[in-house]
N, C-alpha and C positions, 0 to 999 in steps of 0.2 A: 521083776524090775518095776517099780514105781515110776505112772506115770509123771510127765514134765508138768507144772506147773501149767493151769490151762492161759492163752491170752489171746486176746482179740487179733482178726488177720488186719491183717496190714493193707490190704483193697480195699480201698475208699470205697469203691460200692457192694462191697462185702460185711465188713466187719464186724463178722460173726465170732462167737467165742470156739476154743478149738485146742486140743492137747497136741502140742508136738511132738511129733516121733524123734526130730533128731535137733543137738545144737545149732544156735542160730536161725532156725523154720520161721520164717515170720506170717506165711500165710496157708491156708487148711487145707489148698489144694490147687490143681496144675492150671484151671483156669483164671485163679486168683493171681497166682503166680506172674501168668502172664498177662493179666489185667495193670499188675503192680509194674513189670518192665515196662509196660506201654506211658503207664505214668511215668513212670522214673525220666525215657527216655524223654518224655513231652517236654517235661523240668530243664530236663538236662537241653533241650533245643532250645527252651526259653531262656535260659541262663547265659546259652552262648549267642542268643539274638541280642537280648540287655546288653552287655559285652560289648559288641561289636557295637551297636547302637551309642553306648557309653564312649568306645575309640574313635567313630565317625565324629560325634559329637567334639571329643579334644581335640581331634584334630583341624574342624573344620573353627574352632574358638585358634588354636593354634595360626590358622591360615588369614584369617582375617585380623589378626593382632599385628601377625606379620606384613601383611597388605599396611594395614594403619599405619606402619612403622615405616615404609617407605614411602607413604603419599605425605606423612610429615618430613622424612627428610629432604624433598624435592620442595617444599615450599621455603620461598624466599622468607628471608629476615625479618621485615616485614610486616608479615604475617604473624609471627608471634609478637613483635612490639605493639602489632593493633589488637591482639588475644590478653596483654597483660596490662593495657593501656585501658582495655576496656573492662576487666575484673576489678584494676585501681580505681575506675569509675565509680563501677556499681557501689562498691564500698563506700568511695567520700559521700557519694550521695544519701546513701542510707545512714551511715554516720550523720548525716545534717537533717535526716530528713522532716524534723521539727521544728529546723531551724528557719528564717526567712532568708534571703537573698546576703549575701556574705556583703555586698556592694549596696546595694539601695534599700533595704532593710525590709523589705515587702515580701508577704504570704501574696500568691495569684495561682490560678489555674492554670497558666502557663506551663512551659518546658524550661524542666531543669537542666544544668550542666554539672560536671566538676570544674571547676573553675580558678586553673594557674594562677598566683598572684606572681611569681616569677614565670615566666612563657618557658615551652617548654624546645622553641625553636632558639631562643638567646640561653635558655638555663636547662640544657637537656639533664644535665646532672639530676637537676631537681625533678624531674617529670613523675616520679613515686615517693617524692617527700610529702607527709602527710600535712604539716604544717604549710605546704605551701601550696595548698589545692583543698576548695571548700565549696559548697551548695552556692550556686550561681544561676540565677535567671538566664535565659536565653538574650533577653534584652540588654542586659549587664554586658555579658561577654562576647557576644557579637558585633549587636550593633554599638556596644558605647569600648570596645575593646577593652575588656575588661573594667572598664569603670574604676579604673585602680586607684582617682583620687579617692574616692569613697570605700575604696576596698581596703587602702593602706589603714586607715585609724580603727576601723572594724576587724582588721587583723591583730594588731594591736592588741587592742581590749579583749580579746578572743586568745591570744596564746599567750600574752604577755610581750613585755618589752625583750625580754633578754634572748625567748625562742625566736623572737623577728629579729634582732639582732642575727644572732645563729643564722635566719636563713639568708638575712642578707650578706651576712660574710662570703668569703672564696671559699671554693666548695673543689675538689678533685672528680673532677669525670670520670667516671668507672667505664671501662673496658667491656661492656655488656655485651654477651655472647647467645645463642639461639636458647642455649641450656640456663643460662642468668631470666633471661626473658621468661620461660617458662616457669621456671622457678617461683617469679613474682606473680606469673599468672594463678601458680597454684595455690600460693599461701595469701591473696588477694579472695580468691572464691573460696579457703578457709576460713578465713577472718570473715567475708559476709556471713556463711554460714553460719557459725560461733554468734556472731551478733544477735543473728536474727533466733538462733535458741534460745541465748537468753532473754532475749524481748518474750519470746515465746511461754517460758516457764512462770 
């Protein structure tokens, strides 16, 4: 009978060359053999520790999502109006951020605002219309409240007559809900985002 085709053993700290006596024989001899279980078994311990590690892992992402998910729905309303109020911000700002003071027309070192030409305590409707919120000095909107004789003709020449028109018109209150709020929040810190890519490119 012709010997098997010879082939290296299969223990990593063997792998000497070697003919097999019978189908399947992957190593030349019984302490190879058991060299190779020892490995197989190490793998096989390794595999089920990754594993387990890999389920620990989902679950404790699992645990904490879940956590998140009820310390937001215990927070009051609120809280996501001041979350999507303050994304609406970041954005006009940076939308203007070339711009000078929307009211007194001055570049300064100062602190900026977004800055309501409709308030948004009289015209809550309008509080994420873009047209009616733009780069404002702190000294504008504060202390001269909003400066709006100077802000009305500068709004003007800035969006046109016909969008001031628009926003002075009557406007319908939307029904804003915790999930509306968030909403805004999110496509407010998309749209900065977006922006500031393509400023980027």
């Amino acid at each position: 009978m012709a010997k098997k085709p010879r082939r290296k053993c299969a223990s990593q700290s063997c792998r000497e060359w070697f003919h097999p006596i019978r189908d399947g024989q992957v190593v030349c001899c019984y302490e190879c053999a058991t060299a190779v279980a020892k490995e197989q078994t190490a793998k096989n311990r390794a595999e089920v520790m990754r594993t387990e590690k890999k389920r620990q892992r989902e679950e404790e992402k699992t645990r904490r999502h879940r956590q998140a998910e009820r310390r937001q729905a215990v927070k009051p309303l609120n809280y996501f109006i001041r979350q999507a109020q303050q994304a609406f911000n970041d954005f006009i700002r940076y939308r203007d951020r070339h711009l000078p003071c929307i009211s007194c027309d001055r570049h300064h070192e100062g602190q900026y605002h977004a800055g309501h030409f409709r308030t948004t305590g009289a015209n809550p409707e309008l509080r994420f219309n873009e047209d009616n919120c733009h780069k404002q000095c702190s000294a504008c909107n504060n202390h001269l409240s909003g400066n709006l004789i100077n802000y009305r003709p500068a709004l003007i020449q800035k969006i046109g007559q016909a969008r001031f028109d628009a926003l002075m018109g009557p406007h319908d209150l939307p029904k804003w809900k915790r999930d509306d709020y968030i909403q805004i929040r999110d496509e407010y810190r998309a749209k900065l985002k977006e922006l500031k890519k393509q400023v980027a490119a």
